[in-house]
C-alpha positions in Angstrom: -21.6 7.9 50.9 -18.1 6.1 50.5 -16.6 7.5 46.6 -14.5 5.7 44.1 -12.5 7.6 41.1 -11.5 5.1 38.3 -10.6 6.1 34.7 -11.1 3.8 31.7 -8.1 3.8 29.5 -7.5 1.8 26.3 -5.6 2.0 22.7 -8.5 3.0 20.5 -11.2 1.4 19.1 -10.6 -1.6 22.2 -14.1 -0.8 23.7 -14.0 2.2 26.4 -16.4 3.8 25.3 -18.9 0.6 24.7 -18.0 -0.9 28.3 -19.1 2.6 29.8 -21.8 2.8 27.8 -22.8 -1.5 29.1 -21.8 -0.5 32.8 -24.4 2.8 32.7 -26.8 0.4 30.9 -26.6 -2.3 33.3 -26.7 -0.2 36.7 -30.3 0.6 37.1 -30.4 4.0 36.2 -32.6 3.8 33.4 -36.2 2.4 33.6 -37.5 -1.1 32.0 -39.0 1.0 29.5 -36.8 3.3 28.8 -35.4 3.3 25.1 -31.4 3.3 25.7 -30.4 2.4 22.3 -29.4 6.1 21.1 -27.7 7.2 24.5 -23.6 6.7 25.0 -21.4 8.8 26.6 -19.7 9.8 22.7 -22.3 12.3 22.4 -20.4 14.5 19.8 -21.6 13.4 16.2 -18.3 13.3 15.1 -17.5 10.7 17.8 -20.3 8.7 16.4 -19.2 8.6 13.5 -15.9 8.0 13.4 -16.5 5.2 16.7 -13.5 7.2 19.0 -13.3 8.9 21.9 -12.2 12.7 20.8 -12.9 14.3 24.7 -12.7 13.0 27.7 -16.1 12.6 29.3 -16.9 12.1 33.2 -19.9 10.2 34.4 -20.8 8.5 38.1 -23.1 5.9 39.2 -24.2 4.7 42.7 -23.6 0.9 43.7 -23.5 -0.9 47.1 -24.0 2.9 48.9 -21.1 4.2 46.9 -20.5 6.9 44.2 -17.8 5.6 41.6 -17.1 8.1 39.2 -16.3 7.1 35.8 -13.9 8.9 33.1 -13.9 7.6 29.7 -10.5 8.7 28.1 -9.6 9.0 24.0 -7.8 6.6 22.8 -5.8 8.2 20.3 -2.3 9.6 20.4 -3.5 12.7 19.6 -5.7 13.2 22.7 -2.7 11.7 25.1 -2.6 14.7 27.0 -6.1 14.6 28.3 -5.3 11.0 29.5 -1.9 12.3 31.4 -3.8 15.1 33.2 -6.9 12.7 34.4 -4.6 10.2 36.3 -4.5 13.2 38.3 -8.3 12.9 39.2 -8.2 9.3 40.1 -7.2 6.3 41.9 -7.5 3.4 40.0 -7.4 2.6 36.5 -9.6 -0.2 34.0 -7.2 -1.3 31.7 -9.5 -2.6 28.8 -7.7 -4.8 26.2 -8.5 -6.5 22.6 -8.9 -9.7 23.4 -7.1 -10.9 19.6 -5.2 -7.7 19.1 -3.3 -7.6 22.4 -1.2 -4.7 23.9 -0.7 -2.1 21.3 1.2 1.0 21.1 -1.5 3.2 22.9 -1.9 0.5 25.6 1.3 0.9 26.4 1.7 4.8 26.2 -1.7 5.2 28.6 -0.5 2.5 31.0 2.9 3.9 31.4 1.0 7.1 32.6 -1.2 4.9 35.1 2.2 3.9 36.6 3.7 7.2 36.8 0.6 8.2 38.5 0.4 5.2 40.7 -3.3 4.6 40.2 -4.0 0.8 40.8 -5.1 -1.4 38.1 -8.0 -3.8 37.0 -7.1 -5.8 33.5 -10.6 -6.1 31.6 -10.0 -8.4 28.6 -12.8 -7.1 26.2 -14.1 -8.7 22.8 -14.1 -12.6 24.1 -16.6 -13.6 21.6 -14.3 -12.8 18.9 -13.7 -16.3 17.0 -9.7 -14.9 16.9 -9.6 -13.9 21.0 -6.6 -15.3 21.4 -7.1 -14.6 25.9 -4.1 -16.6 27.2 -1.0 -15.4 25.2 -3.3 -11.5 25.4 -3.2 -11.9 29.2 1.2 -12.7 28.7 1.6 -10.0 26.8 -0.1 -7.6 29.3 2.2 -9.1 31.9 5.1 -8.7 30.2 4.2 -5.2 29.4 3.9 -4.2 33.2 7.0 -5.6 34.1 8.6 -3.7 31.1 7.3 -0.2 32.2 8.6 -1.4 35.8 5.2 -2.0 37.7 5.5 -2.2 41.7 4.5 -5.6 43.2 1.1 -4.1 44.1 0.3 -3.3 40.5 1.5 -6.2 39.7 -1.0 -8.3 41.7 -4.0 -7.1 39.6 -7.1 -8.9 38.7 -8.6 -9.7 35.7 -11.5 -9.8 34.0 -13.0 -11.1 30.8 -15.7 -9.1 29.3 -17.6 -8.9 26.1 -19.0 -4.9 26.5 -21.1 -5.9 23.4 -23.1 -8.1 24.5 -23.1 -6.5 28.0 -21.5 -9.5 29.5 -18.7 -10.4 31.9 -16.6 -13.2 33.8 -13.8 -13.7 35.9 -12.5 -16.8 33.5 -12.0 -16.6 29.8 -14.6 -19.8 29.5 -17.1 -18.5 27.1 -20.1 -20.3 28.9 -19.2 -18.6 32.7 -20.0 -15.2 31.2 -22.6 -13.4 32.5 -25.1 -11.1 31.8 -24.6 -7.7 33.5 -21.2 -6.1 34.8 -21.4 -6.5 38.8 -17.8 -8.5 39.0 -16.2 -5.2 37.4 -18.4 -3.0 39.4 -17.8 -5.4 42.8 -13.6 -5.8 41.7 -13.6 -1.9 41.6 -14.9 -1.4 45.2 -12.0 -3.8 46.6 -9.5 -3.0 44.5 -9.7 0.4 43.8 -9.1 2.7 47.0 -11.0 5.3 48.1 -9.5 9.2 47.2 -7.4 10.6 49.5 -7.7 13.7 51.4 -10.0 15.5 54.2 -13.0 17.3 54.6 -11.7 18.7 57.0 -8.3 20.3 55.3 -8.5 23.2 53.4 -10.0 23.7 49.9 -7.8 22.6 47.3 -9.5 21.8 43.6 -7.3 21.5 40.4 -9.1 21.7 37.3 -8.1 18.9 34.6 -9.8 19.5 32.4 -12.2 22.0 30.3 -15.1 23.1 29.0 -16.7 26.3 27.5 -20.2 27.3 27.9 -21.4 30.6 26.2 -23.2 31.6 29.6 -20.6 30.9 32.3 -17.5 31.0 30.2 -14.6 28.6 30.9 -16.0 25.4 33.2 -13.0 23.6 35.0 -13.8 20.1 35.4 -11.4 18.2 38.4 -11.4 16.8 41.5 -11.9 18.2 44.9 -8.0 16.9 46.9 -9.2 18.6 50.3 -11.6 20.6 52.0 -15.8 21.7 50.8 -16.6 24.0 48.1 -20.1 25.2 47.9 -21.6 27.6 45.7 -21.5 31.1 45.8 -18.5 31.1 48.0 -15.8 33.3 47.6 -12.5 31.5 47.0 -9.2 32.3 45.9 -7.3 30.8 42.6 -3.3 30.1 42.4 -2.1 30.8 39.1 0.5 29.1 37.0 2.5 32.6 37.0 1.9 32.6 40.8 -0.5 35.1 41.1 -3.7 34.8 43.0 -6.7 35.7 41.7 -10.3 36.2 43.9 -13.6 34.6 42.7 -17.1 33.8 43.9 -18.3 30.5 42.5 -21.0 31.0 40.3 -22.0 27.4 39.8 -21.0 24.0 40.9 -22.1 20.7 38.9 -21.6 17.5 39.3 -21.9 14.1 37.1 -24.4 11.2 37.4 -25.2 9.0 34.1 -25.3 11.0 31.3 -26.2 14.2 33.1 -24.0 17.5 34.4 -25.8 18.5 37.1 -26.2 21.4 39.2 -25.4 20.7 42.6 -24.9 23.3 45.6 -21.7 21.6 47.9 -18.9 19.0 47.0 -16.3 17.5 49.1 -12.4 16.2 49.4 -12.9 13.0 46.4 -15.5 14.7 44.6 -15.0 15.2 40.6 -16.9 18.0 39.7 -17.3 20.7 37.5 -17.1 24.7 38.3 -17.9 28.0 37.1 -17.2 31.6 38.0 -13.5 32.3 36.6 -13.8 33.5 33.0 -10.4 32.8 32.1 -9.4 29.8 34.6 -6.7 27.1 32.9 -6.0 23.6 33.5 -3.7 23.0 36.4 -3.9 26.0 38.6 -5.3 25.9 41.9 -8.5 26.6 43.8 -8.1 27.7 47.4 -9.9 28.9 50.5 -9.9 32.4 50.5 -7.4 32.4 53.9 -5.4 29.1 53.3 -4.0 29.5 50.2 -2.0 26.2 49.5 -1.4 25.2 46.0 -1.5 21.8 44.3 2.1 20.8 41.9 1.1 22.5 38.5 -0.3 20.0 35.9 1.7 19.1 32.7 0.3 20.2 29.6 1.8 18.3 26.2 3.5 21.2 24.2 2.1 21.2 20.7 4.0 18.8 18.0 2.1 20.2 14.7 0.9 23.2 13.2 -1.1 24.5 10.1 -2.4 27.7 8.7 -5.9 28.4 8.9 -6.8 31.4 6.7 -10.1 33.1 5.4 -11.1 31.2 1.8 -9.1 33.0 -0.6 -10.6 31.1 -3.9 -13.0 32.5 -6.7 -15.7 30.2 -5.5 -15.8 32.3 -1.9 -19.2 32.7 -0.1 -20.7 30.1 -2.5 -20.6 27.1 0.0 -20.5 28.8 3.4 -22.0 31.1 5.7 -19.3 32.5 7.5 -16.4 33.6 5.4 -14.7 36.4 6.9 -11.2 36.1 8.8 -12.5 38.0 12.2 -15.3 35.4 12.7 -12.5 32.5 12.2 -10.6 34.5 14.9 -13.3 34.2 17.3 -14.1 30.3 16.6 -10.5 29.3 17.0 -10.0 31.4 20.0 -13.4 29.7 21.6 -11.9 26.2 21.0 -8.8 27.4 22.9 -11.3 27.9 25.8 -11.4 24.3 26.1 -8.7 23.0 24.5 -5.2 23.0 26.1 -3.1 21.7 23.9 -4.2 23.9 20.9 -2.4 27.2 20.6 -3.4 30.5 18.0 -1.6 33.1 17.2 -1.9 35.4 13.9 0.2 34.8 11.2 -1.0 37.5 8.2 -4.1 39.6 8.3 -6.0 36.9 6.8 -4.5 33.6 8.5 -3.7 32.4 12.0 -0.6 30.1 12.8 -2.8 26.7 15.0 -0.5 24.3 16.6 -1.8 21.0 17.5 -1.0 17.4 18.8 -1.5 15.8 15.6 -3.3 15.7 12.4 -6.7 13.8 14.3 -6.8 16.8 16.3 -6.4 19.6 14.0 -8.5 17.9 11.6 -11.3 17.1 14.1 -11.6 21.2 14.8 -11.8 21.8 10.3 -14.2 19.1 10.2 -16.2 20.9 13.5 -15.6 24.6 11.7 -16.4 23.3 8.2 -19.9 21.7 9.8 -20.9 25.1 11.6 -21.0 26.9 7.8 -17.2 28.1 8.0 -15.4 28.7 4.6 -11.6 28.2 5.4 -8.4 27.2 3.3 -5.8 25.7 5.7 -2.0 24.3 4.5 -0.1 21.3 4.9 0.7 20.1 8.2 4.2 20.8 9.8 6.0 19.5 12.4 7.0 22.2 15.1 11.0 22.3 14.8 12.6 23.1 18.7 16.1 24.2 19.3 17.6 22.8 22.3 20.7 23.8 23.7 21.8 25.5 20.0 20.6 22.0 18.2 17.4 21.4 16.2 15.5 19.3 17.1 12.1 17.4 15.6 9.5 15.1 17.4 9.7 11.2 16.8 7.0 8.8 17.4 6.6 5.1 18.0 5.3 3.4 15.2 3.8 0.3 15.0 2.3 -1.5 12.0 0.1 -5.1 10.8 0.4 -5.5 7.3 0.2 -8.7 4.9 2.9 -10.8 4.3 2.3 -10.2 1.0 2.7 -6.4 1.4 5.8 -6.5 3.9 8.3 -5.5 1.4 6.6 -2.3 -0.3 6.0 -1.2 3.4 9.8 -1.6 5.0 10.8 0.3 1.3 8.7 3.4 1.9 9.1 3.4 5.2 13.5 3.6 4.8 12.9 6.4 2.5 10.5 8.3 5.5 13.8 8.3 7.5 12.2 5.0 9.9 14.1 3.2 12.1 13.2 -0.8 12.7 13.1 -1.6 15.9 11.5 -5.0 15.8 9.4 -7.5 13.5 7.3 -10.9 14.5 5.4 -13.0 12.5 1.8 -14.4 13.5 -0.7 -16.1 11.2 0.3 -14.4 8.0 0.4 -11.4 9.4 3.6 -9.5 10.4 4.4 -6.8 13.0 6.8 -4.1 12.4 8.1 -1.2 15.1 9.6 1.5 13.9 10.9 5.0 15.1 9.8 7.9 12.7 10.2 11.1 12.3 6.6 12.7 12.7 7.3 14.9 9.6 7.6 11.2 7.7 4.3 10.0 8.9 2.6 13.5 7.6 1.1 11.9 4.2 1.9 8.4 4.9 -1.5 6.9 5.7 -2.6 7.5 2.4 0.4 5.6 1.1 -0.2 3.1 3.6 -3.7 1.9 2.4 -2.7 2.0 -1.2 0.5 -0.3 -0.6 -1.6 -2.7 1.6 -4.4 -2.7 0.0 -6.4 -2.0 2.7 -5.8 -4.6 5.1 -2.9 -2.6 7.2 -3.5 -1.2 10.7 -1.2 2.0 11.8 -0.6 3.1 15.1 1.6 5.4 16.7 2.5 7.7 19.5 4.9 10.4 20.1 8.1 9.0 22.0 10.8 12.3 22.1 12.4 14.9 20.7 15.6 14.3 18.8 17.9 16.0 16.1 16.3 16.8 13.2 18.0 14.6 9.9 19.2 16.2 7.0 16.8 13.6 4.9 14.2 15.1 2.6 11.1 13.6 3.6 7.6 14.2 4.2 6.4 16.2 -0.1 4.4 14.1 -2.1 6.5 13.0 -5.3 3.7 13.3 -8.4 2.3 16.4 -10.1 -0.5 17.5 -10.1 -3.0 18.5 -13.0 -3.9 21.8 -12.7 -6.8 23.9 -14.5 -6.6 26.5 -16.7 -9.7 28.0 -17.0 -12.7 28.6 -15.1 -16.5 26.5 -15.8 -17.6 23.4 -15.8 -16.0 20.1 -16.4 -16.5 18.0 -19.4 -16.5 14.5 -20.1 -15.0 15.1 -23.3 -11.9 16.9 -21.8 -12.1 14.5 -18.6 -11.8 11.5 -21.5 -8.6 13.0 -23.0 -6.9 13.7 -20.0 -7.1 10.5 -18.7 -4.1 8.9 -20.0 -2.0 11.9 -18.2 -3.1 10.7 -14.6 -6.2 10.3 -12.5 -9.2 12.5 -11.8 -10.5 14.0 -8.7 -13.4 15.0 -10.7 -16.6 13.8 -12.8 -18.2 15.7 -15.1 -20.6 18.5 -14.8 -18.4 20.2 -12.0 -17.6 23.6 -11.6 -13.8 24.5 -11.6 -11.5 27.5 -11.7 -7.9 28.0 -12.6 -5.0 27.0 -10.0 -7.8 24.7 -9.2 -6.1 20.6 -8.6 -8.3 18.5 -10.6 -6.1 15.2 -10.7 -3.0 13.5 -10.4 -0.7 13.7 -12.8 1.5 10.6 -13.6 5.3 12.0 -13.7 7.0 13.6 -11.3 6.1 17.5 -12.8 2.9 19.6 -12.6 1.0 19.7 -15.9 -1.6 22.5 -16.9 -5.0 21.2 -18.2 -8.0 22.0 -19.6 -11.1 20.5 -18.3 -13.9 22.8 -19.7 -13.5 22.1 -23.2 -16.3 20.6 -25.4 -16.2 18.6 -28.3 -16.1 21.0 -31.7 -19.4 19.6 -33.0 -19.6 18.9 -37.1 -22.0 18.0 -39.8 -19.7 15.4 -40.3 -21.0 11.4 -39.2 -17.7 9.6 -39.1 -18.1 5.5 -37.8 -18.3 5.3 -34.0 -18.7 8.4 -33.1 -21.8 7.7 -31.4 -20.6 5.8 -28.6 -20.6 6.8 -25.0 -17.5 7.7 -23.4 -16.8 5.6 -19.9 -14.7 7.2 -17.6 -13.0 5.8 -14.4 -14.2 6.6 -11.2 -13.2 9.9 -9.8 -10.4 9.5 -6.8 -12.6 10.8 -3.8 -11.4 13.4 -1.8 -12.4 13.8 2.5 -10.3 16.2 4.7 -8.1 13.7 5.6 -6.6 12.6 2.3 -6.5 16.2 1.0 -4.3 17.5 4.2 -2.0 14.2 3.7 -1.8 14.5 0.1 -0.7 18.9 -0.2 2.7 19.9 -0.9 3.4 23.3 0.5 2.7 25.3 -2.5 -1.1 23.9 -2.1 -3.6 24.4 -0.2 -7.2 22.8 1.1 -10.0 24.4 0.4 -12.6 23.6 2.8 -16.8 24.7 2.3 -19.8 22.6 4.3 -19.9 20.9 1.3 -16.8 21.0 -0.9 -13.3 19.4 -0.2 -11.0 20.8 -2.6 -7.7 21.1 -3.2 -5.7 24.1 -5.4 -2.4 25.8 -5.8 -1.4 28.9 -3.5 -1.1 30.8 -6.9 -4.3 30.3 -8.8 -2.7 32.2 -12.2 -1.1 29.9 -14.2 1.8 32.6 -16.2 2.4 34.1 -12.4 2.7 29.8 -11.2 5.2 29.2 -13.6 7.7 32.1 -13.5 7.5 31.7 -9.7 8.5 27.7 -10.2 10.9 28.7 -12.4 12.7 31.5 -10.2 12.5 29.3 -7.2 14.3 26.1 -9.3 17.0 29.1 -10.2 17.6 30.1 -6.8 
């Protein structure tokens, strides 16, 4: 059977996942009957919920007498590494586009890796129905893009098609009424554009894992494709390290993809992307050779972390309330199980009780809270910082690319906030009352700046960005929230009587009837200082009637707090508290005497 390799790459949220999803749908692989409505290929529930890509997943179908294997890659900046190390695993490339919001950052980011790669590309133009597509000047601003990355003539002369993964339909003109139901132009425009993988049966094993996965059974699963050569199971084979060593194995288990399904299968060849099993401790980028022709494949680059955070065990008087697992040895073992299939995340201890985690980005280290926090994990964890490198005896700090859509009306506010995050304009353009702006940031600037970002456009902005370099780091003091904090001073439950008073100082986190505990962040104060409160008070009741007193007292909604506004929103004398069921934030000293003189000595100093 001939094979194809293709990847699906995309800025988020333009429709990967969906046009998989309508492909798999569409193939013949399910049955007339067969209830497809709850099956897609983002089968974490996190993934379903938040509608992106957080792992990169692999699937294959069979059309015209020929296996094409399909990887759908995340979208988000965090998860670029994953999409670097795939272009290793295939040939060609879908490049799926918003039909109204164009080329964006990410597009540009996952293309540029395409190129370096030289995997051949097919333009899919998704979301025609949209009343805004706006195909034509879409289609100019992909070509422009490819010339600006510096495109060969061959990638250059790619095709394009106009798809609406939605409504599981397709075309090869952007004429609304030629679209068709099913996807056989992109399935027919990858077997004669896409070529088929390189390398012989006949040649010696090589197989390069790409990627990861852990399974409690079988340990570390390398998932990549076969360059040259067979492999079958239960062979013994030999594994090229990244410090050079070699390391002998027998392969325990060999799987391979179809629809949905991982499936065991006992042989794979040179072009095969498969899945194997038998090295506990095998990593991303080393080599898998015959046992006598040991030939190794150029190691794979792995993105070095940008971001790190301490994780610790929960420290708070409210411990063991929430959460089933509380101690700091069982958080040891859960971080050190995600390194097992994560690359780019790196542990190492920092106290007795805490571990140092270094990430690529806030999604990605607050994707593995939100995965800890679901399993029954109590955990406090601090504010995000950026990982500070000296090069050559100068510091230096990662920058990203920054690009933003805001209001015309909200223009101003942004550009302000922006200048005093230490950002750089690079460009602006205008287009129906919206306006583009590109900026280069300082990744430390953006840490906290989505919250800001809603509240200044009220909701109508949309943020993107992607990390572009290392450069030196800027004196600028950037990246601490500037308002208090109200703080309690007692421990019990919340009153409306105190929440009432208090109101006029700042705004609540909190409603009544809550349980709190000093050091405890219960709102936001309005100047510039911390301010200790007292939320547990009740009214002093009398035998006294005075006019009025009777009526009820309406408080303002609460400010609600997820994971990702409280890690945004900490200073670094806070920290998160996170239970299964609680989000909450709280000073690193919980006494409020031992707070102050420790404010006060530090302000000295």
């Amino acid at each position: 059977m001939k094979k194809r390799n293709v990847a699906i790459i995309a800025h988020v949220d333009h429709g990967k996942t969906t046009l998989v999803d309508g492909i798999l749908k569409h193939s013949g692989m399910f049955r007339d009957n067969e209830d497809t409505s709850n099956v897609s290929m983002d089968s974490n529930d996190l993934e379903r919920e938040r509608g992106i890509t957080i792992l990169a997943k692999t699937t294959a179908l069979d059309y015209k007498d020929t296996r094409i294997n399909i990887l759908d890659t995340p979208g988000h900046a965090d998860f670029g590494g994953e999409v670097e190390r795939i272009m290793n695993m295939v040939d060609g490339v879908l490049l799926v586009v918003d039909a109204y919001e164009g080329a964006m950052p990410q597009t540009r980011f996952v293309l540029k890796k395409a190129f370096e790669a030289g995997a051949k590309p097919i333009v899919v133009i998704n979301k025609v129905d949209k009343p805004s597509a706006r195909c034509d000047k879409v289609l100019d601003e992909i070509l422009d893009l490819f010339i600006e990355l510096g495109a060969d003539d061959t990638q250059l002369d790619f095709k394009v098609i106009y798809a609406s993964a939605l409504n599981g339909t397709c075309s090869f003109s952007d004429d609304l009424s030629t679209q068709t139901e099913g996807f056989s132009e992109i399935l027919d425009t990858i077997l004669e554009e896409i070529p088929e993988p390189s390398g012989s049966e006949e040649e010696p094993l090589q197989f390069q894992p790409a990627l990861l996965d852990y399974n409690e059974f079988v340990g570390r699963i390398g998932i990549g494709r076969v360059h040259n050569g067979k492999i079958k199971t239960g062979e013994m084979v030999t594994c090229c390290r990244l410090d050079g060593s070699t390391k002998q194995f027998r392969i325990q288990k060999l799987f391979g993809f179809y629809g949905y399904k991982r499936i065991e299968i006992e042989e794979a060849s040179a072009g095969d992307v498969i899945a194997i099993a038998g090295l506990a401790d095998i990593s991303v980028g080393e080599t898998v050779c015959d046992i006598v022709n040991i030939v190794p494949l150029p190691v794979l680059h792995i993105d070095e972390p940008t971001l790190q955070m301490t994780f610790g065990a929960n420290s708070s008087p409210f411990v063991g309330r929430d959460g089933k697992i509380v101690t700091a040895r069982k958080i040891e073992e859960r971080l050190f199980r995600e390194t097992q299939k994560d690359v780019s995340l790196k542990v190492e201890p920092a106290t007795n009780e805490s571990f140092l985690v270094s990430g690529r980005g806030e999604l990605h280290l607050g994707i593995l809270i939100e995965n800890m926090r679901r399993e029954g994990f109590e955990l406090e964890v601090s504010k995000p910082n950026v990982i500070i490198k000296e090069i050559d005896g100068i510091k230096m700090e990662p920058y990203e690319d920054l690009q933003i859509e805001v209001p015309e009306d909200s223009v101003g506010s942004v550009i302000e906030q922006l200048g005093l995050r230490g950002a750089k304009m690079e460009n602006m353009t205008n287009f129906e009352n919206q306006v583009r702006l590109n900026y280069t940031i300082p990744s430390r600037g953006l840490i906290g700046f989505s919250t800001d970002f809603m509240t200044l456009t009220k909701g109508y902005g949309i943020m993107n960005h992607t990390f572009k370099e290392y450069a030196p780091v800027e004196s600028v003091d950037i990246g601490e929230r500037k308002l208090g904090v109200l703080v309690s001073v007692d421990d019990g439950a919340s009153t409306a009587y105190s929440i009432g008073n208090l109101e006029d100082r700042g705004i609540m986190f909190i409603e009544p009837g809550v349980d709190v505990y000093e050091g405890m962040v219960i709102g936001e104060c309005n100047r510039d200082n911390d301010l200790a409160v007292n939320v547990t008070k009740g009214k002093n009741l009398t035998n006294v009637r005075a006019a009025g007193s009777d009526h009820t007292v309406v408080l303002k909604r609460p400010r609600p707090i997820s994971l990702e506004y409280a890690l945004d929103y900490i200073n670094s004398d806070e920290l998160v508290e996170v239970t299964p069921n609680f989000i909450r934030v709280r000073k690193r000293i919980l006494e409020t005497e031992a707070r102050k003189k420790f404010d006060a000595k530090k302000k000295n100093s």
